[in-house]
C-alpha positions in Angstrom: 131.7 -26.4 -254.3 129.7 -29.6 -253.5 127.2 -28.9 -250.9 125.9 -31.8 -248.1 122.8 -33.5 -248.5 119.9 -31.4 -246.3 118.8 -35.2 -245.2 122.0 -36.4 -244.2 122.1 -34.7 -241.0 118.4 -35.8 -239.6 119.7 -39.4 -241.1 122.8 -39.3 -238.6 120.9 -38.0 -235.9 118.3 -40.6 -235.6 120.8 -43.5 -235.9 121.6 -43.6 -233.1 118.0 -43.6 -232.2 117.5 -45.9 -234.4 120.4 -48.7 -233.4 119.2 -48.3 -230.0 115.6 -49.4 -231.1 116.8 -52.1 -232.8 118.1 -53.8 -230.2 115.6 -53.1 -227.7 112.8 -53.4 -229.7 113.2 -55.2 -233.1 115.7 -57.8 -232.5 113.8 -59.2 -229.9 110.7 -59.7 -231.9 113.0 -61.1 -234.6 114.7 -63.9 -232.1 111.3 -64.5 -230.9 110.1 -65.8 -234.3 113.0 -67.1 -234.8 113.2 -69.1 -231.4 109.4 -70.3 -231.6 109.7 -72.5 -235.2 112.6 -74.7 -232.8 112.6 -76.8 -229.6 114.3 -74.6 -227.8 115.3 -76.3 -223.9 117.3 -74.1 -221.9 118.7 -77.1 -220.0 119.8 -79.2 -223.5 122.3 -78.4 -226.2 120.5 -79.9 -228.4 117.8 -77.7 -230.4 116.0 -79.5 -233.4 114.0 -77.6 -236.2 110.7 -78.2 -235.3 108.8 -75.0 -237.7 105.6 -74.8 -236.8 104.7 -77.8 -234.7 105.0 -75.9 -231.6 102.1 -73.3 -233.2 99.9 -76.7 -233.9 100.6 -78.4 -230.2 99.5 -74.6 -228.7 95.6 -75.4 -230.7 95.4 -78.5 -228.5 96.6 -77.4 -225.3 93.9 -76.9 -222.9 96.3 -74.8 -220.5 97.1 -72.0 -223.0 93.6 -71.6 -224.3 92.6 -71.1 -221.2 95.0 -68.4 -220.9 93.9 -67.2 -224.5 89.9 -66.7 -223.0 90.8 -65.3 -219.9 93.3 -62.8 -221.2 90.7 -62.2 -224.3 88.0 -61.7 -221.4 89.8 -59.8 -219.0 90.8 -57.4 -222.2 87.7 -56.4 -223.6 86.4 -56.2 -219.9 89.0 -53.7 -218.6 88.3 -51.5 -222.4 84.2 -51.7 -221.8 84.9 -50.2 -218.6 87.5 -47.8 -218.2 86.5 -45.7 -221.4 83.0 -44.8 -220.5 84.6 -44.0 -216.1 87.3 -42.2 -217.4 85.7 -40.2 -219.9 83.0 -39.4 -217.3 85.4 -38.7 -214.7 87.5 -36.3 -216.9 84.4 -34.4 -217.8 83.4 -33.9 -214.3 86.9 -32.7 -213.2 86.9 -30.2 -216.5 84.0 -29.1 -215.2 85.7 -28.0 -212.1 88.8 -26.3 -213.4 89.8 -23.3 -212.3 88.1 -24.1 -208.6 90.0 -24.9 -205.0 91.3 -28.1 -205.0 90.5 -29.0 -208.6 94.4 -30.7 -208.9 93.7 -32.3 -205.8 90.9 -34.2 -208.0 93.6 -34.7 -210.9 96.0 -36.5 -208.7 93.7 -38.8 -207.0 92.6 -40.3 -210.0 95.5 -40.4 -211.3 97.5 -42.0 -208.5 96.5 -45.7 -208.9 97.9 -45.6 -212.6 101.2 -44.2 -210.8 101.5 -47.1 -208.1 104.0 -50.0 -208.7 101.8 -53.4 -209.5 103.0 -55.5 -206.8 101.9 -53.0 -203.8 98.8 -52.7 -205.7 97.7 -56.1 -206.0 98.4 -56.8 -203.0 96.4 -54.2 -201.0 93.3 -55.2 -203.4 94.4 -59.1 -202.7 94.1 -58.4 -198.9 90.3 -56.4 -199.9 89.5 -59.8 -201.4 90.2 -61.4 -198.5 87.3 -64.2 -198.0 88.2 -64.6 -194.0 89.7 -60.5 -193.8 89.3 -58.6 -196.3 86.7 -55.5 -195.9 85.1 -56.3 -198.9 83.4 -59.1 -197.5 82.5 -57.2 -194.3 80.9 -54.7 -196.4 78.7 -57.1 -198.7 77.8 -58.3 -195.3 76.1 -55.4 -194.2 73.7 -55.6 -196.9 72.9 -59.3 -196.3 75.2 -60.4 -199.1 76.6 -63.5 -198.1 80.8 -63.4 -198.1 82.5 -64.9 -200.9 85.0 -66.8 -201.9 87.0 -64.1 -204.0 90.2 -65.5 -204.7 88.7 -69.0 -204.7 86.2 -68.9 -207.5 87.1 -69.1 -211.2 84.7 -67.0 -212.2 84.9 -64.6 -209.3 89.0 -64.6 -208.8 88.3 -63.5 -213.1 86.4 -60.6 -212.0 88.9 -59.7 -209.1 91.5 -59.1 -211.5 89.3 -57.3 -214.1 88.1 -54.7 -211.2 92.4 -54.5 -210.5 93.8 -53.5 -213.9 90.7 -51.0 -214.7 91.4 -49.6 -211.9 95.0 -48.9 -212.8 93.5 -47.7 -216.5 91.0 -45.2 -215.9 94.0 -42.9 -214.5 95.4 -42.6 -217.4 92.7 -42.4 -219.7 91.1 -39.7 -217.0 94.2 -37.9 -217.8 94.6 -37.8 -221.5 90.8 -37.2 -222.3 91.4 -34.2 -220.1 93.8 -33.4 -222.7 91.3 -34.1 -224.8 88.2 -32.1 -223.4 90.9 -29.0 -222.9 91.5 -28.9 -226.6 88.0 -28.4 -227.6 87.3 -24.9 -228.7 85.3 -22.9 -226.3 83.4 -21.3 -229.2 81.7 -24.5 -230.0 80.4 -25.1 -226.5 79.3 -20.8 -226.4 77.5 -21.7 -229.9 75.7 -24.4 -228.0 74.7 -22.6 -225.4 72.8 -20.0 -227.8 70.9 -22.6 -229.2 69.2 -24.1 -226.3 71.9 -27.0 -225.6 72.3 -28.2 -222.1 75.8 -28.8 -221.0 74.8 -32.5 -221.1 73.9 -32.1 -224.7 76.7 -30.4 -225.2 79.2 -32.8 -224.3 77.3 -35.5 -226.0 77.0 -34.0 -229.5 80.5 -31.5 -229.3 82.9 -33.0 -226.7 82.2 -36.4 -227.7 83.0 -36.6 -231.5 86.0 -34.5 -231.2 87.4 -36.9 -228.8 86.9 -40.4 -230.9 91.2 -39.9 -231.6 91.5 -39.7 -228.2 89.1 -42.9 -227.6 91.1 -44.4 -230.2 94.5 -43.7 -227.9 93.1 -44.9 -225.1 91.3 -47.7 -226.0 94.1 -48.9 -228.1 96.7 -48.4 -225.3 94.7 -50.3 -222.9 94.0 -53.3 -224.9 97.5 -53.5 -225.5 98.1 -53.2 -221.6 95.7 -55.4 -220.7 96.5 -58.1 -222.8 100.3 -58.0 -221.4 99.2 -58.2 -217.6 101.0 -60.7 -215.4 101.9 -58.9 -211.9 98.1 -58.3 -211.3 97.4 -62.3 -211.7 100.1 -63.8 -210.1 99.9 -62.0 -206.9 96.3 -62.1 -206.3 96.6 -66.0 -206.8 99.5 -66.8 -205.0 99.4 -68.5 -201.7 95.5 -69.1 -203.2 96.5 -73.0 -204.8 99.4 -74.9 -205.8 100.1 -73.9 -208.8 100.4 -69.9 -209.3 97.9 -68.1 -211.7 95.7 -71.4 -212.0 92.2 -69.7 -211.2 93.4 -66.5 -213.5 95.8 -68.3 -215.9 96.5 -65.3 -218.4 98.6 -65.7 -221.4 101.8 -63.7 -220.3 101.7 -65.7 -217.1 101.9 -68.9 -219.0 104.5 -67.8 -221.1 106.7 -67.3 -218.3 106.0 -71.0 -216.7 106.4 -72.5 -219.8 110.1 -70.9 -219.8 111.1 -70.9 -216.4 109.3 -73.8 -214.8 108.7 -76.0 -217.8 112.0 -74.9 -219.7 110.4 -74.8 -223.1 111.7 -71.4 -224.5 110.7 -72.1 -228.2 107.3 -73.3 -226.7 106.8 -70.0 -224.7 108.3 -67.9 -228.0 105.3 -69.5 -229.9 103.0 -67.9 -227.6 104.6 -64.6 -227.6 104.1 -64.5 -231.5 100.7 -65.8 -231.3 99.8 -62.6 -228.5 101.6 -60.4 -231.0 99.6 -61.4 -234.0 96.3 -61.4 -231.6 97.2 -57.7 -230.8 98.2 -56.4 -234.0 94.6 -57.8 -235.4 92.7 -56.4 -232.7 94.6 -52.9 -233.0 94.0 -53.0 -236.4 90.1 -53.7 -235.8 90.4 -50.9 -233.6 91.9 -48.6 -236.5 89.3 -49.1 -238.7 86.3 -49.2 -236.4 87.0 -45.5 -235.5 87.7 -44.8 -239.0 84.4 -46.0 -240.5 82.5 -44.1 -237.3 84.0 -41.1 -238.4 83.1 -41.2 -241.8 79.8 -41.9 -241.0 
């Protein structure tokens, strides 16, 4: 009597899995390198092989590198800040488990991550407010003169890295409290006995054990931050002509070049360059953490 295969049922249940994944997620990436090496014009028939000059006219355009340093800026800037808040955070609320009120604490960090974008930015676009926004007024009281938030380059950059951390550090809050509830009691009692304080503690324990969860987190929110295009385009809007000027980000030009400019193969180009920018830079990640824990 022949008997079936133990693999061939996992191998038919994950087809369809897999087909559905395939279409959502690889084809895409597939059409999109496919779509950027031709001069693709949604409004013409005609679509010439071009192979990589669209790649060689993005190194000379002065509109997409902008978007390159400003996405690259806002990135790293979002990363430097929501690890260190979020890990403190979630210590300080795992500090207070098992107390009144401690998932009140949970859900109001968490709540920002939880918000839809648009809503978001524009509550934080109307706190930026140079003529209304309570920001100002609050500077004010201080002697700070008011500034020009939304106006500024510089300052309109740092409006929309304050926006997307604060979105982050909710999530990372929550999964390093997955984290800090993993770590073994025992090691913590051990430390205890020989004199550690709880700061101590955390630092030499809590801390290694975590650097898979910093990994996560720091990995996810590069990724994140790197894709951002709500955030930008609301908090500029109604600011100057042309939307996302001040805080041009990558994703945001993408989409003009499509839409606005009707240059599909153009915009494709981009996408592959952000995809080979983010696979390097995850990759970095990868073996950053990996040659920390070694050491």
């Amino acid at each position: 009597m022949r008997t079936t295969p133990k693999w061939l049922f996992p191998v038919l249940a994950l087809l369809p899995v897999l087909g559905l994944y395939g279409c959502i997620r690889v084809y895409p990436i597939i059409e999109t390198l496919r779509l950027s090496l031709f001069q693709w014009n949604i409004i013409s028939r005609r679509k010439p092989f071009v192979g990589f000059a669209n790649f060689v006219e993005l190194a000379s355009d002065p509109l997409f590198l902008e978007a390159i340093f400003n996405t690259t800026i806002i990135a790293f800037s979002v990363v430097a800040i929501t690890i260190p808040v979020a890990l403190a955070l979630a210590a300080l609320i795992n500090t207070r488990q098992g107390l009144r009120r401690s998932g009140v604490y949970e859900a109001s960090v968490f709540l920002p991550h939880v918000v839809s974008l648009v809503p978001a930015a524009m509550a934080w676009k109307w706190i930026f407010d140079a003529r209304l926004g309570p920001l100002n007024a609050l500077i004010g009281l201080v002697g700070i003169p008011a500034q020009s938030w939304l106006f500024d380059p510089v300052l309109s950059l740092v409006c929309l890295i304050v926006l997307c951390s604060w979105q982050a550090i909710g999530y990372a809050v929550l999964i390093f409290l997955v984290g800090l509830k993993n770590v073994p009691e025992a090691l913590y009692e051990a430390a205890r006995l020989d004199g550690a304080s709880s700061f101590q503690a955390f630092r030499y324990i809590a801390v290694p054990l975590l650097k898979p969860v910093m990994l996560y987190v720091s990995v996810i929110t590069l990724i994140s931050s790197y894709n951002i295009y709500a955030q930008a385009f609301v908090l500029a809007s109604d600011v100057q002509g042309a939307p996302g000027h001040l805080v041009r980000v990558l994703v945001l030009d993408m989409l003009e070049n499509s839409f606005r400019n009707y240059r599909v193969g153009y915009a494709a180009a981009e996408a592959v360059v952000l995809l080979v920018i983010v696979l390097i830079l995850t990759s970095a990640q990868f073996r950053l953490f990996r040659d920390r824990s070694r050491a």
